[in-house]
Structures are given as C-alpha cells and as structure tokens.
C-alpha positions as a Python dict, from the first residue, in 0.01 Angstrom:
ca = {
    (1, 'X'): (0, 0, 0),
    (2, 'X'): (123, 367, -98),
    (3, 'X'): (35, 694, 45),
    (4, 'X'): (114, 964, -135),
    (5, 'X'): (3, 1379, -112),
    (6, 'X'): (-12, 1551, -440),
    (7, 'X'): (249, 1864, -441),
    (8, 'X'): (-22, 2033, -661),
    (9, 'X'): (-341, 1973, -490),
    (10, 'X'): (-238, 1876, -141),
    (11, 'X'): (-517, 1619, -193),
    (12, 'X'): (-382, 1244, -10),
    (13, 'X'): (-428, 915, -207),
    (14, 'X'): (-426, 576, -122),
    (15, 'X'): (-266, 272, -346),
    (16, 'X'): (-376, -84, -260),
    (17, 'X'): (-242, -312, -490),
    (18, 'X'): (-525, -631, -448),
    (19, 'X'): (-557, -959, -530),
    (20, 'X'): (-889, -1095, -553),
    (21, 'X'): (-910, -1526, -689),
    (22, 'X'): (-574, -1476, -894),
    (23, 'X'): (-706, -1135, -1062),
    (24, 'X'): (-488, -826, -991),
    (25, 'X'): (-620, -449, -965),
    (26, 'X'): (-518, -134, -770),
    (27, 'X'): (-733, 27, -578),
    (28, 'X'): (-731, 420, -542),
    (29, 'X'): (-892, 600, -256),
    (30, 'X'): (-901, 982, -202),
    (31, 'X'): (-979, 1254, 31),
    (32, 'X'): (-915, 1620, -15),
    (33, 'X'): (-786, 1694, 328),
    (34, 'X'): (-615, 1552, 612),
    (35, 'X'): (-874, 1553, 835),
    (36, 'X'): (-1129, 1367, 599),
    (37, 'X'): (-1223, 1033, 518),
    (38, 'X'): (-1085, 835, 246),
    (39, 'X'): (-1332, 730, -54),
    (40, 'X'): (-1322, 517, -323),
    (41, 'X'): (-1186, 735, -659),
    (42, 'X'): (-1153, 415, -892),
    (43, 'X'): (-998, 87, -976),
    (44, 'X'): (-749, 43, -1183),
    (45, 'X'): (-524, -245, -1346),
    (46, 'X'): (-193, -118, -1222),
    (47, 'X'): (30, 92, -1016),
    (48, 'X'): (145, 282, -1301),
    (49, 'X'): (-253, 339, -1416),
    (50, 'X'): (-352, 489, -1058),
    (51, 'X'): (-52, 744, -1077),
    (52, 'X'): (-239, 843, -1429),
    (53, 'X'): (-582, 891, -1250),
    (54, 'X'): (-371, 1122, -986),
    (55, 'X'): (-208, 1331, -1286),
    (56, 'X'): (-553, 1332, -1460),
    (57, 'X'): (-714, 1460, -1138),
    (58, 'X'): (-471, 1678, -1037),
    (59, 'X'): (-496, 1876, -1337),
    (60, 'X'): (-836, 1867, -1413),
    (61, 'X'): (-890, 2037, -1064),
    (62, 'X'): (-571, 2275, -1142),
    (63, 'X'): (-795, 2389, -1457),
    (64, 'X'): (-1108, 2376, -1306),
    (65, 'X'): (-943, 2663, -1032),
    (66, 'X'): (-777, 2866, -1267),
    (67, 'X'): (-985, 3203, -1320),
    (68, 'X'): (-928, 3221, -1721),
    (69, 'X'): (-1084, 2897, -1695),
    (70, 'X'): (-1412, 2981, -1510),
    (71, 'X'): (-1413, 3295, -1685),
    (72, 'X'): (-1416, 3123, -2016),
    (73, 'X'): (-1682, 2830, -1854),
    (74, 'X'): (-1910, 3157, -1800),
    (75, 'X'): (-1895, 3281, -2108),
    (76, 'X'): (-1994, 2992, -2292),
    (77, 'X'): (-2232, 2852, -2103),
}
C-alpha cells in the first residue's frame, strides 16, 4: 500500500495493490484533506494506471481553479 500527497493539490491518495481469486487491480482511494475520510476514486489495473488517475485529477482540478478557466466556462455557457 502507498500513500502519497499531491504537491499540486495537497489532496492524499491511497494505493492498494489487491488480489482478488488470482485477478490483480489497484485500488485508489481519495480525500481532499487531512482531516477527511478516504473514498473510493476508482480501480485500476496497475500501479502505473492509478498514478495516471492522480495526474488526470490533479490537473483537471488545477484547470477547473484557474480564473481564465471559469471565466471562459461563463462565457460559454
């Protein structure tokens, strides 16, 4: 099991590499602060595939904050 903090977000994850009647998968749990509960984010089929679900969520919520963003969300919507 990993625990890691994202440098960008600050949000925590969990990695639990599983094994379930000979079939491998990771699972990836999340919380947005310390102080919160872990929840479920996804399952994946490796490691290397729930770092890519980090990196994906990291900078969807990096875009999501950024004001040109939201500005442009606004206008279009």
């Amino acid at each position: 099991m990993y625990e890691v903090q994202s440098k960008n977000t600050g949000h925590y994850w969990v990695i639990m590499p599983l094994i379930d009647h000979k079939f491998k998968y990771v699972r990836l749990m999340h919380k947005y602060k310390k102080e919160h509960e872990y929840h479920e984010q996804t399952t994946t089929a490796s490691v290397l595939d729930a770092v890519l679900e980090i990196i994906c969520h990291d900078d969807y919520k990096l875009h999501t904050k950024n004001p040109i963003f939201e500005q442009f969300v606004q206008q279009y919507s």
